[in-house]
Backbone as a printed PyTorch tensor [residue, N CA C, xyz], in Angstrom:
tensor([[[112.3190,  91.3590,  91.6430],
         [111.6040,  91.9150,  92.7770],
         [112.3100,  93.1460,  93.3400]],

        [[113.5260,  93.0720,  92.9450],
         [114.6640,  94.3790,  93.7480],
         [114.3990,  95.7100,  92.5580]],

        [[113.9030,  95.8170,  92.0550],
         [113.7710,  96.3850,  91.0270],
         [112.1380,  96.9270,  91.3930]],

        [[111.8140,  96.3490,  91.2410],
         [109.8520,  96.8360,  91.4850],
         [109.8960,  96.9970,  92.6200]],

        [[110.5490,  96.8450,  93.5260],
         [110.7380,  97.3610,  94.7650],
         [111.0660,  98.8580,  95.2000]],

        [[112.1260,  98.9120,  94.0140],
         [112.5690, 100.3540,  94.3230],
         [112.2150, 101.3680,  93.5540]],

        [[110.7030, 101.0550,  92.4350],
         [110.2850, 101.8500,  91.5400],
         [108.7390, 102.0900,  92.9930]],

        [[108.1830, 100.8410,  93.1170],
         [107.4510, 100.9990,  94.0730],
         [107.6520, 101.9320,  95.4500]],

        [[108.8420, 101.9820,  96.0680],
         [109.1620, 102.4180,  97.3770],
         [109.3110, 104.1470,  96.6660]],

        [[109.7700, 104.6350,  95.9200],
         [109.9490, 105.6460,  95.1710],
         [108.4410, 106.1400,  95.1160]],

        [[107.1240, 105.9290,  94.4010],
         [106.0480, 106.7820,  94.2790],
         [105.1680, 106.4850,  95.7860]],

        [[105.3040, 105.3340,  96.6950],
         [105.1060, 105.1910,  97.8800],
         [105.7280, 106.5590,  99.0040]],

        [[106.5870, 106.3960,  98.8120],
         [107.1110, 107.7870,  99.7700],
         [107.1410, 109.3860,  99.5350]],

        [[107.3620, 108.9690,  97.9850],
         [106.7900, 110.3800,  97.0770],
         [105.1210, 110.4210,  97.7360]],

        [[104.1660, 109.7410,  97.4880],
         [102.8810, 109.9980,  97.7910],
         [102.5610, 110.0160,  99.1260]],

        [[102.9070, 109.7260,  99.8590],
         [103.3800, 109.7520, 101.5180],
         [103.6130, 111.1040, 102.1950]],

        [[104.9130, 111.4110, 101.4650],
         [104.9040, 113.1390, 101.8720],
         [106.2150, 113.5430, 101.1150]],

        [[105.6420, 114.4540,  99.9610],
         [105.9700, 114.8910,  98.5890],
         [107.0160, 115.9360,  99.0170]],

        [[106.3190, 116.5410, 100.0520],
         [107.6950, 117.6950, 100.4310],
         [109.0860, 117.0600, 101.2530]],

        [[109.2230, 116.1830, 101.5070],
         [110.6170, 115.3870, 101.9590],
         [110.8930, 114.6240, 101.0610]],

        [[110.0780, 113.6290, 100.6550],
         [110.5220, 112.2260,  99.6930],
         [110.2040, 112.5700,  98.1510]],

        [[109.6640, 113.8380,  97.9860],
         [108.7500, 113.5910,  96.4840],
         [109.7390, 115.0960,  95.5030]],

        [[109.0340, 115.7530,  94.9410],
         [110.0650, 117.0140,  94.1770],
         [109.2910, 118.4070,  94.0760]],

        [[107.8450, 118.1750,  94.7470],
         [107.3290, 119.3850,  94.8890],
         [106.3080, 119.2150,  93.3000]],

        [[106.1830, 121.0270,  93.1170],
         [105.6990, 120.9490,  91.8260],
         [106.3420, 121.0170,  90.4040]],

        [[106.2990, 120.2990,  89.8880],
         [106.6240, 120.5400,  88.5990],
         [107.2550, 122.4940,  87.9400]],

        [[105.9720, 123.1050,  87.9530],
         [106.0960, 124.0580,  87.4910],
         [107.3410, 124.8610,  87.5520]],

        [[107.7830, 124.7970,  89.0180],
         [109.1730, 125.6660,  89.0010],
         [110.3670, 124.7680,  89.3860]],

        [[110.3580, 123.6170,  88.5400],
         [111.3730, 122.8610,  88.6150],
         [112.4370, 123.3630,  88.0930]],

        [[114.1260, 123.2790,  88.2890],
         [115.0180, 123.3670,  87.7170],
         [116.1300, 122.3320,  87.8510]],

        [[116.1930, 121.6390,  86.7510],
         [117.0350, 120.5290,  86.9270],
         [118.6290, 120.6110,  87.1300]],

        [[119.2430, 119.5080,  88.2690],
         [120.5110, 119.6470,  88.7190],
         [121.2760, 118.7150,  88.0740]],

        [[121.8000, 118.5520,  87.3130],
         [122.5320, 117.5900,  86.5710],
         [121.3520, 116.2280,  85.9370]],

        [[121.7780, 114.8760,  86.2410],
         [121.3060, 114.0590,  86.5680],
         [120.8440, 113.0440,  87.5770]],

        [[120.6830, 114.0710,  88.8470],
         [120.3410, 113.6920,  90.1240],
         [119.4910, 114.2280,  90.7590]],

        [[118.4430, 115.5000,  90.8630],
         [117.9410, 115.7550,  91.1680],
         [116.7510, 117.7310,  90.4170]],

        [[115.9560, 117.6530,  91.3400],
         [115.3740, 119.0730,  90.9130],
         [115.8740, 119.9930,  92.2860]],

        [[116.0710, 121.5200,  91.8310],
         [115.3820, 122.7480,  92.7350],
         [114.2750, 123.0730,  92.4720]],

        [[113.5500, 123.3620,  93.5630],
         [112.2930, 124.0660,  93.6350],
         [112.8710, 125.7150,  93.5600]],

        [[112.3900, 126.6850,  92.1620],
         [113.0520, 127.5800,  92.0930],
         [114.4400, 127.8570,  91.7480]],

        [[115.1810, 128.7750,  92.6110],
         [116.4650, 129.5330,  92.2270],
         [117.3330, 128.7660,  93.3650]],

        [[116.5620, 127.8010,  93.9520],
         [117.8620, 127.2060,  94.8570],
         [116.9190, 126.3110,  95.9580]],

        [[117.7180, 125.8990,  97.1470],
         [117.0340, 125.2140,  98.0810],
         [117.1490, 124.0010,  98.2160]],

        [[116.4920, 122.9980,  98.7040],
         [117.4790, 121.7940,  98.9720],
         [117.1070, 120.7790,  97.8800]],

        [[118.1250, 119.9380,  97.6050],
         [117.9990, 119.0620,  96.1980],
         [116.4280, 118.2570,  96.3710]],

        [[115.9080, 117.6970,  95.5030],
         [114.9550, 117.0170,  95.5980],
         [115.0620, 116.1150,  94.5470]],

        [[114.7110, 114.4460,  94.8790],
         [114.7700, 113.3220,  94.0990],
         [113.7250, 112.6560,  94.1410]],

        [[113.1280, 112.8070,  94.4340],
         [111.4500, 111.7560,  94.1000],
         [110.6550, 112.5700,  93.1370]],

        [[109.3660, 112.0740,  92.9630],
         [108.5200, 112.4220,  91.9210],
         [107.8570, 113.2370,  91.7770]],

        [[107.4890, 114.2790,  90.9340],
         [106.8980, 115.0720,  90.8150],
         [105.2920, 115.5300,  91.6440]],

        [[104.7000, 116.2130,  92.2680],
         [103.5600, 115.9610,  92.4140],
         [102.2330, 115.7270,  91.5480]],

        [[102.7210, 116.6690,  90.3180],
         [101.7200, 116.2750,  89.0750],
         [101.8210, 114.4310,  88.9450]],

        [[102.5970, 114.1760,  89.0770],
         [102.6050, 112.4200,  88.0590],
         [102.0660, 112.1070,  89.4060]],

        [[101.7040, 112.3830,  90.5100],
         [101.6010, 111.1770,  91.8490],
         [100.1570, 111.9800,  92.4300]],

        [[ 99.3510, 112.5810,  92.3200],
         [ 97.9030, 113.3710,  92.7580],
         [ 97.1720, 113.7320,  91.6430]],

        [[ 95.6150, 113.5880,  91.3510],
         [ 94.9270, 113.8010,  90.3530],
         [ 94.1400, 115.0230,  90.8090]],

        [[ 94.2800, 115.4080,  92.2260],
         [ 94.3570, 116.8960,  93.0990],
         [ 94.3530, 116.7330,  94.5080]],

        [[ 94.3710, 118.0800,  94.9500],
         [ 95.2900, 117.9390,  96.2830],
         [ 94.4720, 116.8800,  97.1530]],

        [[ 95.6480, 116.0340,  97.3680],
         [ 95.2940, 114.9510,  98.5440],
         [ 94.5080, 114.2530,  98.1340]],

        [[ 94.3270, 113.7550,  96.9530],
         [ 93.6090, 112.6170,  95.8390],
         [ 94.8230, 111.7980,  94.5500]],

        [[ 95.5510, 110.8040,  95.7160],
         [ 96.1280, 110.3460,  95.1650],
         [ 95.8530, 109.4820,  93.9390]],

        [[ 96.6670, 109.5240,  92.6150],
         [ 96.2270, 108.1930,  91.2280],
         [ 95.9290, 107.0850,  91.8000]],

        [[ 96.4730, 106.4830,  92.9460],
         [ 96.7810, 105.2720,  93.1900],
         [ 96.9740, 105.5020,  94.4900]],

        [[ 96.4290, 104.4760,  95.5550],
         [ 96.9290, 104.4440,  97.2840],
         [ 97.5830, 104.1110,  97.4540]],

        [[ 99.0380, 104.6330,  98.2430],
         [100.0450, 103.9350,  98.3720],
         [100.0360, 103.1570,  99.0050]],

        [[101.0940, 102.0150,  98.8790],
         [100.7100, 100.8170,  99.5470],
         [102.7940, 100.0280,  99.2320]],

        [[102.9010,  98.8960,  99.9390],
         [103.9540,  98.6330,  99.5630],
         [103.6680,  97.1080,  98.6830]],

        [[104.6660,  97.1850,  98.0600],
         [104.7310,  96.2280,  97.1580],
         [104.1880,  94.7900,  97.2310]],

        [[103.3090,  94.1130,  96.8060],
         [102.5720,  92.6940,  97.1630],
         [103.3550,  92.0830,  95.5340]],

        [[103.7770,  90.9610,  95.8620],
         [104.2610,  89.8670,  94.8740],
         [104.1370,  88.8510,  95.1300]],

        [[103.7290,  88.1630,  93.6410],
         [103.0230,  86.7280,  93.6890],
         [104.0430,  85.9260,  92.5770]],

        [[104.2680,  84.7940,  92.8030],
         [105.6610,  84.0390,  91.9990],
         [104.7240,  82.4870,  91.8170]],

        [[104.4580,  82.0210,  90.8080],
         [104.1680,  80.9730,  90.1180],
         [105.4710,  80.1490,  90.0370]],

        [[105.6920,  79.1240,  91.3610],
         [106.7690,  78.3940,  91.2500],
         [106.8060,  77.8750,  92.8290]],

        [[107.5820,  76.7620,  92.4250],
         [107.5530,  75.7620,  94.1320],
         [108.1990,  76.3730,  95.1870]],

        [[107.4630,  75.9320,  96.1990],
         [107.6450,  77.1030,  97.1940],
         [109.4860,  76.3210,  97.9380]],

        [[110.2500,  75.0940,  97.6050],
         [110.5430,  74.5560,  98.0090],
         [111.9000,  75.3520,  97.0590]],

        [[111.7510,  75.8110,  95.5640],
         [112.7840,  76.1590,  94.9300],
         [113.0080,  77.8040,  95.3220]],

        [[111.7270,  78.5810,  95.6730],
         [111.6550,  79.9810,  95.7100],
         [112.8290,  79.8920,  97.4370]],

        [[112.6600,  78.8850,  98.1440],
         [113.3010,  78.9980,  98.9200],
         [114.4720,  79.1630,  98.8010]],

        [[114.7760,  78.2300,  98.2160],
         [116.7150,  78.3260,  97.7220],
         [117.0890,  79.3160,  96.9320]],

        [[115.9450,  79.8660,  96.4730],
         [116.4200,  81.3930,  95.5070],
         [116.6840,  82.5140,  96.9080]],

        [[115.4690,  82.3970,  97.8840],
         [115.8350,  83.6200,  98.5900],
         [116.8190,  83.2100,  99.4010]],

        [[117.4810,  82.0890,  99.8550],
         [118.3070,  81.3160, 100.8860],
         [120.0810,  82.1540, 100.2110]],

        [[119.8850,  82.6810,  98.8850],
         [120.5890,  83.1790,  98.0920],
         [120.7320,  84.3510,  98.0140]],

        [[119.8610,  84.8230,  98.1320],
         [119.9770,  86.1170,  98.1060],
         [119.6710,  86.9380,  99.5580]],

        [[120.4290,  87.7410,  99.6250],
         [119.9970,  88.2510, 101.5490],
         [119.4810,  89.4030, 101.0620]],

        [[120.0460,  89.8810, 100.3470],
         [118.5350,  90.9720,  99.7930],
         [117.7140,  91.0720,  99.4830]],

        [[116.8050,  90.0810,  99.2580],
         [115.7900,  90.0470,  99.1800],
         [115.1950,  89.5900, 100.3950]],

        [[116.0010,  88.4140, 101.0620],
         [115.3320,  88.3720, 101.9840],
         [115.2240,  89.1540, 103.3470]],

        [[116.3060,  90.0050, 103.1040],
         [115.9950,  91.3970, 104.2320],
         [114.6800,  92.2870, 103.7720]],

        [[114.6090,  92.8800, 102.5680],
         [113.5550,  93.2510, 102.0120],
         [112.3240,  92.4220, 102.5830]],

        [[111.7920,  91.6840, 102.2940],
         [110.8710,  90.1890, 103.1730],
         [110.5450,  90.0650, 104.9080]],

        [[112.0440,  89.9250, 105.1240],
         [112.2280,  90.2070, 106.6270],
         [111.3210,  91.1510, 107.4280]],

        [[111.4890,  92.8200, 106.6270],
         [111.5890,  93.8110, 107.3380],
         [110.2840,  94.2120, 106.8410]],

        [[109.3910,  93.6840, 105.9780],
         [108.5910,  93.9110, 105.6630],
         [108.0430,  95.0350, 104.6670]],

        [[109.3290,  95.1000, 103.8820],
         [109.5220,  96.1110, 102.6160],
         [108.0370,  95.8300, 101.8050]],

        [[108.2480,  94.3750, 101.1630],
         [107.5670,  94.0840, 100.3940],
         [106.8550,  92.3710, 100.9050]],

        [[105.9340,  92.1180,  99.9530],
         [105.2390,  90.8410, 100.2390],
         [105.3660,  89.4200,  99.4600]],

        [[105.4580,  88.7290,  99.6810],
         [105.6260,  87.3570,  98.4360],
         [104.8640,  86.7130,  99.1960]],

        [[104.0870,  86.0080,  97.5660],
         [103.2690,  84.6330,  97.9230],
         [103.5770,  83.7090,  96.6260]],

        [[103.9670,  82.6520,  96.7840],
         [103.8540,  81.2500,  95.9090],
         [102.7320,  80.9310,  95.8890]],

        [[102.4810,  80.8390,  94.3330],
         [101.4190,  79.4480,  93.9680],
         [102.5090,  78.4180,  93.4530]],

        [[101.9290,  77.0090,  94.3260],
         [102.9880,  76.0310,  93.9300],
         [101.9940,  75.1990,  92.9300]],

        [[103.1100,  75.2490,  91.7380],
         [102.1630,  73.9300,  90.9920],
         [102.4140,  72.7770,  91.6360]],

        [[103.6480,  72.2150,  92.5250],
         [103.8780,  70.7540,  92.2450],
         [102.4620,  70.6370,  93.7930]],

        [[102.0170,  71.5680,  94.6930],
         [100.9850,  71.3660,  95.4680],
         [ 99.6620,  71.6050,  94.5950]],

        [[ 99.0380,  71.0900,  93.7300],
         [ 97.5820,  71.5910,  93.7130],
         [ 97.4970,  73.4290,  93.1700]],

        [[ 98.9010,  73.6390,  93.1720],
         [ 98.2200,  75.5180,  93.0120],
         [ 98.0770,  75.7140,  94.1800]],

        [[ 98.4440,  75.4640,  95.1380],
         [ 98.2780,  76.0490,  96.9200],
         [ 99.2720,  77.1440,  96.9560]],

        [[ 98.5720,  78.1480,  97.4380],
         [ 99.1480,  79.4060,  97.8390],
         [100.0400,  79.1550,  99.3960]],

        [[101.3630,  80.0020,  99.3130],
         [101.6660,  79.7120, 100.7820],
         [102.0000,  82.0360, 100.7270]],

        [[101.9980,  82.0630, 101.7830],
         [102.2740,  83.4200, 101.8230],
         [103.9370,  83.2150, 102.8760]],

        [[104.8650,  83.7890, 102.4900],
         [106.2760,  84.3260, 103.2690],
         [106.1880,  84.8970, 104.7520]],

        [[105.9890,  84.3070, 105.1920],
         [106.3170,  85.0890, 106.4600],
         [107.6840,  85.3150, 107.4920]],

        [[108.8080,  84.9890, 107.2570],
         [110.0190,  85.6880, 107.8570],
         [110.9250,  84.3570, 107.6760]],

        [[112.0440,  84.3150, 108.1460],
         [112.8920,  83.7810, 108.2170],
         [112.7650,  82.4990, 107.2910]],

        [[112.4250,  82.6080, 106.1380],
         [112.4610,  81.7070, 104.8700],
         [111.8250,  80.4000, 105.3430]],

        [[110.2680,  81.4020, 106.3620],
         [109.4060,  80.4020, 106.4110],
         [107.6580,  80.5880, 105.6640]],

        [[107.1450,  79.6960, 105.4190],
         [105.8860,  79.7500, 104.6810],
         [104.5970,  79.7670, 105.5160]],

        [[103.6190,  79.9890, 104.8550],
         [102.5360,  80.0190, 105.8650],
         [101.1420,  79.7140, 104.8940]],

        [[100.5900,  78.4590, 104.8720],
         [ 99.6500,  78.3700, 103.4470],
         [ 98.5010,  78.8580, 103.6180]],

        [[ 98.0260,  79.6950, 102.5670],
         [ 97.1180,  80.7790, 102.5750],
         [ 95.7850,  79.9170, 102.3280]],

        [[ 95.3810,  80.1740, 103.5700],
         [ 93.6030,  79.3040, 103.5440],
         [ 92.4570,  79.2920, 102.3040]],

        [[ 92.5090,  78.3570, 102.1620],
         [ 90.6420,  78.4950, 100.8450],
         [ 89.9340,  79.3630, 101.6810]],

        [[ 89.8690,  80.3720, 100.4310],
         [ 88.9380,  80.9820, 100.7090],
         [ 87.3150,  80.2360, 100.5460]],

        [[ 86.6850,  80.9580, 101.5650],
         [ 85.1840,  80.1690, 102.1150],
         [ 84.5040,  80.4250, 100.0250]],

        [[ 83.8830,  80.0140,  99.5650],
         [ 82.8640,  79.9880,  98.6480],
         [ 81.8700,  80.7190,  99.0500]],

        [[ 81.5980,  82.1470,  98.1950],
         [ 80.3500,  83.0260,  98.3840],
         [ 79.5440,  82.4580,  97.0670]],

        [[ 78.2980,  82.3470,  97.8140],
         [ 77.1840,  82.1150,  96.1880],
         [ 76.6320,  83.4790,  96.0750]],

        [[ 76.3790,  83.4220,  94.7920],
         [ 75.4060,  84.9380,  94.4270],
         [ 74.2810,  85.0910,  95.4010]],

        [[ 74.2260,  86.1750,  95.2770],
         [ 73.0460,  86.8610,  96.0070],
         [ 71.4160,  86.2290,  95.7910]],

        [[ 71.2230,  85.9220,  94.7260],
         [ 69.7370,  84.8550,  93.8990],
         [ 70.1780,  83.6640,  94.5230]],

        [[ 71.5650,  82.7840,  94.4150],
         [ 70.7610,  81.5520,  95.2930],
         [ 70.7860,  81.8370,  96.6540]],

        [[ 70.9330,  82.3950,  97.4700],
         [ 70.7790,  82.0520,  99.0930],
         [ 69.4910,  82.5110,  99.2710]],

        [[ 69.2250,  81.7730, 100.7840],
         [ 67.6470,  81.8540, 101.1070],
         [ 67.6030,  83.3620, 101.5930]],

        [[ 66.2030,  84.3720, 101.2280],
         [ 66.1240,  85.5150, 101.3950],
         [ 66.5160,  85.5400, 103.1620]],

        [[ 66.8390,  86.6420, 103.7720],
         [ 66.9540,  86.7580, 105.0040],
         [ 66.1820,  88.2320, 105.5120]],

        [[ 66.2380,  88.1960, 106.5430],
         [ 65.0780,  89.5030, 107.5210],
         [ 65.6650,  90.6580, 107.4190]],

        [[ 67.1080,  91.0600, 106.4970],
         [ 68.1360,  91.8990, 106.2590],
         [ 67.5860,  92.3810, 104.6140]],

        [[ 66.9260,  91.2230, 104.0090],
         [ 66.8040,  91.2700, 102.4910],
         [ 65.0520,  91.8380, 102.1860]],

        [[ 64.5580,  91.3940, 103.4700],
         [ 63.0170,  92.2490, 102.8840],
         [ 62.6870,  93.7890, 103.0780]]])
């Protein structure tokens, strides 16, 4: 998760605002070792992503940024003692970096969603929509 976190938080802030967090354009890139681009013959380092790889044109991002949502197939009782372990992740969690939800097999497959201090919160059944053909027509539908 610390890992997709920080590939995620990377095109998130790049796509956010490209001229602080991102590297500008491509075209007049000049690379600084292995740490960063100039825009041009100089100016201030830049380490995030290109604007070509992160806009399909101006202000039409590939993808909406968003922060990281993760889903873990495993008991919500063991995921505990994993994050009870790790404080990095669970600061990440905490602060609302990123999202976790368990599906627990040993419950039925019940979803619980994370909500702070390595506590759970079980994510409601969703209501059952029927198709549009069986429900009775309504005064919206003629």
């Amino acid at each position: 998760m610390v890992v997709t976190q920080w590939i995620n938080a990377q095109y998130y802030f790049s796509t956010v605002d490209n001229a602080v967090y991102g590297s500008g354009s491509k075209v007049t890139h000049n690379p600084v070792g292995n740490v960063g681009v100039y825009q041009g013959n100089g100016g201030d380092l830049m380490t995030g992503l290109p604007f070509e790889s992160l806009m399909a044109a101006d202000g039409d991002p590939y993808h909406q940024p968003l922060r990281l949502s993760t889903v873990v197939h495993a008991p919500v009782d063991r995921t505990t003692e994993v994050l009870a372990g790790h404080d990095h992740l669970t600061e990440l969690l905490d602060n609302d970096w990123l999202s976790l939800t368990v599906v627990d097999p040993t419950q039925g497959h019940r979803a619980f969603h994370y909500e702070a201090d390595l506590e759970w919160t079980p994510v409601a059944d969703q209501p059952e929509v029927r198709p549009a053909e069986a429900r009775a027509p309504t005064v919206a539908d003629d």
